[in-house]
N, C-alpha and C positions, 0 to 999 in steps of 0.2 A: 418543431425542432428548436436548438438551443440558438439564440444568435450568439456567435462564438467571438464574436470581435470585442477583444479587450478582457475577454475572461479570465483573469488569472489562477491559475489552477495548479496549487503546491503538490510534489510528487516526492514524499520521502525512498528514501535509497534506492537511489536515482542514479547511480554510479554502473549499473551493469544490469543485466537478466531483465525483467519485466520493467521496473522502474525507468530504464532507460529506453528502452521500446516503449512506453510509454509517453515520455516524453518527447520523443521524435513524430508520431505520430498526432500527439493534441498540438505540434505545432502546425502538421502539415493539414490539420483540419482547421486551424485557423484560431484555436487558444493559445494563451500565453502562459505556455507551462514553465515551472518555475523547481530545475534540477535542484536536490538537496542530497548531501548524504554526509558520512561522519571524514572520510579521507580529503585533506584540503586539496590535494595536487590533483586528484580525479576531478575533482567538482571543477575546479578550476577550467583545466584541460576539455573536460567534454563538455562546459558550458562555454566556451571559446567555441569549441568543432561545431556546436550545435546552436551556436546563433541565441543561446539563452540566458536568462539570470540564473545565478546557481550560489548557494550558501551553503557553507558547514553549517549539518546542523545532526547532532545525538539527540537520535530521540528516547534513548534512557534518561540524558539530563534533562528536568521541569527547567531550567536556567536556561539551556538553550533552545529550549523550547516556547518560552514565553518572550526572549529575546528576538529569535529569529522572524517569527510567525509578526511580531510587531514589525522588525524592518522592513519584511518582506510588502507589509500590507502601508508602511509609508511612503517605498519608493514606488511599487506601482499596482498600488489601490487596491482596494476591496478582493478578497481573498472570494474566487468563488467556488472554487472545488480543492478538494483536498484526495490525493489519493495515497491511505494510508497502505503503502509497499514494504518499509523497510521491516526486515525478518533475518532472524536465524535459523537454523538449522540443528538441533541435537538428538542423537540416536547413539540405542546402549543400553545397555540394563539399569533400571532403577538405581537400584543399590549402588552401581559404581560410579554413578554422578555425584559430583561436591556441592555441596551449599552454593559456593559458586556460579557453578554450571546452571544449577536450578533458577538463579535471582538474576542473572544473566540471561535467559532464556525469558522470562517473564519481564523482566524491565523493557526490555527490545519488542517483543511481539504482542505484547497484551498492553502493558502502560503507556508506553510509546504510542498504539495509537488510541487508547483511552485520552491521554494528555494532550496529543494532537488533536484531536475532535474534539476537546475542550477547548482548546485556544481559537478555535475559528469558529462555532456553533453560534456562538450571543451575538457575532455580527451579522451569520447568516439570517438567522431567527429576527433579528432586528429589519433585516431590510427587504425579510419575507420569500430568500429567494437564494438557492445555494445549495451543492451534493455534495455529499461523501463517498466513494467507495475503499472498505477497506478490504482487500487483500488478502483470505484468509486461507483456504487448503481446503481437500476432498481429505485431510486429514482429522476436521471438525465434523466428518457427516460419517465415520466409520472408528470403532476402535480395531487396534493390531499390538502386538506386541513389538519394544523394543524403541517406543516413540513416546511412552508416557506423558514426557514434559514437554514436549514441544506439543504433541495431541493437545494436552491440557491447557496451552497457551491459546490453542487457536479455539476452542471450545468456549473457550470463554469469549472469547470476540463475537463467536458464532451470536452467542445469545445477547451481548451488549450490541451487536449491528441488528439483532430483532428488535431488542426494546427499543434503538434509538427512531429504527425506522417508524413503527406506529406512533413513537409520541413527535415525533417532528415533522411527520407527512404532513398534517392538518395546517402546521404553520408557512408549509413552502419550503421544505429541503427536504433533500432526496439522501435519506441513507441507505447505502445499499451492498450488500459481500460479493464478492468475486472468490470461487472455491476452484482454484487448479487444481490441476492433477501434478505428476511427473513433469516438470521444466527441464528444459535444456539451459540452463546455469549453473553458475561457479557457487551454490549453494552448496551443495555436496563437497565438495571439492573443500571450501572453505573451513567444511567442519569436520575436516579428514574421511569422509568417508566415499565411497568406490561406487559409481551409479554407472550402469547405462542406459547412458542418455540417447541412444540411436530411435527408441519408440517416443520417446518423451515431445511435448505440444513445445513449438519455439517461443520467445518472450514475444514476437511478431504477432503469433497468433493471440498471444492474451491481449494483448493491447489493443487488438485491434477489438477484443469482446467488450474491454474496459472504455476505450473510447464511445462506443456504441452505446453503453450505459448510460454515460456522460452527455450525450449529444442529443438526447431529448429528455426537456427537462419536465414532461407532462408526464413521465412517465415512471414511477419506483419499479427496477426491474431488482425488485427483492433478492433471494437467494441464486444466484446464478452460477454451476457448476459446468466444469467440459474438463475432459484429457482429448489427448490425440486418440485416433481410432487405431491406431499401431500400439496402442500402451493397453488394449484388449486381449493382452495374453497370458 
């Protein structure tokens, strides 16, 4: 198992749904999760309620990205897990997406945590010892219609958390996906679209799969997939 004391462990979009289930729980296993997301008055607020360090930080900007990940690792030390969370949401027909819509979906969920994993890998690798889970969806292990872009965001994750894991296992870090199903989050909601969520797994439940991951560190639990058994219909 991992000794957890003193671990600090960055959780992007960390303001709500998994991220913040997330980081309520690697406190009460005894890391030192470290809240981030892009709204300063949330970060603020639930890093106050939740007894934590907490930074704005867009993980579409490299700027705050290379920024943050530095202060975060000068006030309190060596970064050891990273859980890449923060994600969008987009659903629609191809065609009626804007250029926008598209580079906005892929900056947040594909670079965001490509750039994230960048910025903390050379010191995990360096001191031989450190995980990542990114965050990815049961929406990389199936195609459907009406999801194209966001499918295609997390597809690509799918296969950069493969390569990362076989070339970095050998040197002592653990990269590893977390593939949800249906959440009970303001994900939908955010990007106007109409879900029920009454079958859907809570952020409670994934966190508590996420921390499990995290908390033994002898172990790559590679591609890890669940929904709720209520979302079997």
């Amino acid at each position: 198992m991992t000794n957890t004391v003193e671990k600090t462990v960055i959780v992007t979009g960390a303001t709500s749904g998994i991220g913040l289930a997330v980081v309520c729980r690697l406190k009460d296993a005894g890391f030192l999760p470290v809240l981030t997301g892009r709204n300063a008055d949330k970060v603020a607020t639930l890093a106050e309620q939740n007894g934590v360090p907490g930074y704005v930080l867009d993980v579409a900007s490299e700027h705050d990205i290379s920024q943050v990940t530095a202060q975060i690792e000068k006030e309190h030390g060596p970064v050891y897990g990273l859980v890449n969370n923060a994600g969008i949401w987009l659903e629609g027909e191809f065609v009626d997406y804007s250029a926008s819509d598209i580079r906005k979906v892929m900056d947040i969920n594909t670079m965001g945590t490509m750039l994230m994993s960048h910025a903390v890998l050379p010191a995990m690798v360096k001191r031989g010892k450190g995980a990542i889970i990114n965050v990815v969806s049961t929406g990389a292990l199936y195609t459907r219609k009406m999801i194209s872009v966001y499918a295609a965001s997390k597809w690509a994750i799918r296969g950069f958390t493969g390569c990362l894991e076989v070339e970095y296992a050998p040197k002592g870090v653990q990269v590893m996906g977390f593939y949800p199903g249906k959440v009970a989050s303001n994900m939908y909601e955010t990007a106007g679209i109409d879900r029920n969520l009454d079958v859907a797994m809570t952020p409670e439940q994934a966190a508590k799969m996420i921390v499990t991951m995290l908390d033994d560190d002898g172990m790559v639990w590679s591609h890890v997939s669940g929904r709720s058994i209520r979302d079997y219909v």
